[in-house]
N, C-alpha and C positions, 0 to 999 in steps of 0.2 A: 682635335679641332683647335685650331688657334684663339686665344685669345688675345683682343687687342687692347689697349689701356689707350691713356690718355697721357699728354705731355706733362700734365700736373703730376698724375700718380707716378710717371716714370722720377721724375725730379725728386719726390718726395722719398721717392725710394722702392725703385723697379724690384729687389731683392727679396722683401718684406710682399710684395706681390706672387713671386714665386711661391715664397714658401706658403702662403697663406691657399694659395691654388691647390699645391704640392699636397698639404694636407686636407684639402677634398679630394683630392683621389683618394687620395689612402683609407681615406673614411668610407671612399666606395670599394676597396678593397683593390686597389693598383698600385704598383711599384714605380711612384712618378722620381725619376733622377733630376736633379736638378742644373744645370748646366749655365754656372754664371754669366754675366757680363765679360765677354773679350778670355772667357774661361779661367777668371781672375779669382783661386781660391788656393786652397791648401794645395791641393791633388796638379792646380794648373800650374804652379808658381816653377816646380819639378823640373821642368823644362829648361829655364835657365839656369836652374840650381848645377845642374846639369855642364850649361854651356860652360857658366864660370870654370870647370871642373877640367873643361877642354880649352879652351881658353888661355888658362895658366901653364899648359901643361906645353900647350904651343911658343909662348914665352918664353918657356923655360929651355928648350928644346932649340930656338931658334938663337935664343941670347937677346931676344929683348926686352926690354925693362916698359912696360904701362905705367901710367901713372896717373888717369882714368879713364874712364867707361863711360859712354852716352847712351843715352835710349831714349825714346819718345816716351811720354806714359799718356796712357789711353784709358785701361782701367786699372793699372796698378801691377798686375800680374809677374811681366817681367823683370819690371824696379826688384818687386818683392823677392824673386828668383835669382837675381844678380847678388842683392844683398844675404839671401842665408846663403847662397854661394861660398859669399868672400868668407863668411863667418864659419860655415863647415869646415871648408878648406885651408882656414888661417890665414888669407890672404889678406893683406893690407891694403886696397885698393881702394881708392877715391870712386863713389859710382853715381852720376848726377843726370835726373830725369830731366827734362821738359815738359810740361804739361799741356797738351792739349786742347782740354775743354775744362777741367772743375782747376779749382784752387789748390794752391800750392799743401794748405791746411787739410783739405779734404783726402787729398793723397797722400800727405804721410801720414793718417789715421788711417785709410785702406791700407795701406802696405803696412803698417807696424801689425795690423789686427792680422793679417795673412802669415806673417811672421811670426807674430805669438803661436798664431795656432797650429806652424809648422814644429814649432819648438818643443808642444804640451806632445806633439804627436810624438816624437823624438828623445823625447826626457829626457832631454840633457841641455845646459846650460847654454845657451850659445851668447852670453854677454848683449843682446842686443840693446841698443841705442836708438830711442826718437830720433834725436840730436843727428844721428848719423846721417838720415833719410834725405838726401837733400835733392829739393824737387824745386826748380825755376817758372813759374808758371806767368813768366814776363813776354810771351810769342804764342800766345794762343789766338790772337789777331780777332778778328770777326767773328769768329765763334768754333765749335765744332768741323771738323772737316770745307772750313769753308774758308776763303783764299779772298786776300785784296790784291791791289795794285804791286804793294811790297812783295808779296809771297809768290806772287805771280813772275815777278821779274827775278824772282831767284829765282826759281824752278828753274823755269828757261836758259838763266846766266850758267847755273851748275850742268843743266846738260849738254847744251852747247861746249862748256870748256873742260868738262869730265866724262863725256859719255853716260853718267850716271843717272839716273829716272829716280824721282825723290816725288812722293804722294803729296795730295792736297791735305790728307785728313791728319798724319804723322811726323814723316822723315824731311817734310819740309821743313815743318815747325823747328822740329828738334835740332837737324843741321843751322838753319837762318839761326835759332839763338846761341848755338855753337860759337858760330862764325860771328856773333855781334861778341859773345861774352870775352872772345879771345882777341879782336880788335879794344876792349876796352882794358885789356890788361890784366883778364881774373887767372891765366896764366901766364907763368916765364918761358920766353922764348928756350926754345929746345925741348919742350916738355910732350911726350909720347899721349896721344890724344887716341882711343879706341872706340868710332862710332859703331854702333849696331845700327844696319839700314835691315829695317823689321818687315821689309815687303810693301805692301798695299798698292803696288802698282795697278791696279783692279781700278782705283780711285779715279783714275786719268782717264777711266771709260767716260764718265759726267763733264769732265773738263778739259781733255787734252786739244778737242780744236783750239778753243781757247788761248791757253798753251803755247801752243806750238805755229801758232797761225801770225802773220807778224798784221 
């Protein structure tokens, strides 16, 4: 049976809902699983831990040199997944989120806490670094999956001049602050830039006449 909350209690901390749920089933005698936000936990992160793994392997293979990683961060998950990546694998890479909806603060205390607890699972030292986490949360625009004037007129500019379909809730964001940060100089020309476009084409069901309609 669904339960539904309230924007307060989700802000205050949807998680702490779960579990608190989670263990009234169990008190009735049910094996409730709990399945986080954006599947942003130890067991989710796995998946880019993963990619990293492929990723580097394609670099290496191909003969090109990265020099960093982008991603959108929505609830943390992948950030988290990129970074024990680099850190299994020894790789040296720059990996720099965008944040979407919370603060740049709030994401790198999800993603360090996912990463500890990948670490305790793992027992073995993996050096991690707060410091390292670096999450830009200056293109989160309007709010959550929701698009102005600006975001609006990139979407349209990048498909028009790339063919490429970039989401209201995500790969907008994350590309637009891309593309402003490397206009103001936070990289040197020549420098090998590796976006991840994370999907969400889904999004464009709510807004594509919008969009796409002149």
């Amino acid at each position: 049976k669904p339960k539904f909350i309230s924007v307060a209690d989700y802000e205050a901390g949807v998680d702490d809902v779960m579990r608190t749920l989670a263990g009234q089933l169990k008190a009735k005698g049910k094996k409730p699983y709990i399945i986080p936000e954006g599947g942003s936990d130890p067991l989710g992160a796995w998946g880019y831990i993963k990619a990293i793994d492929e990723i580097k392997k394609q670099c290496e293979s191909s003969k090109v040199k990265i020099d960093t990683i982008v991603t959108a961060v929505g609830s943390g998950g992948t950030y988290a997944g990129l970074y024990l990546g680099s850190k299994i694998s020894g790789w040296n890479i720059d990996i720099l989120g965008f944040a979407v909806c919370r603060d740049s603060l709030y994401f790198q205390k999800k993603v360090f806490d996912i990463c500890l607890a990948v670490e305790s699972e793992l027992a073995t030292d993996l050096k991690l670094d707060p410091a390292e986490i670096n999450i830009d949360d200056g293109f989160i625009g309007p709010g959550y999956a929701k698009i102005g004037p600006v975001e609006t007129r990139f979407i349209r500019d990048v498909a028009e001049n790339s063919g490429m379909v970039l989401d209201p809730a995500y790969t907008s964001k994350a590309l637009l602050g891309l593309f402003t940060r490397i206009s103001e100089g936070k990289y040197k020309p020549g420098s090998n830039i590796l976006f991840i476009h994370t999907g969400g084409s889904w999004g464009l069901l709510t807004s594509g006449k919008k969009l796409f309609t002149a």
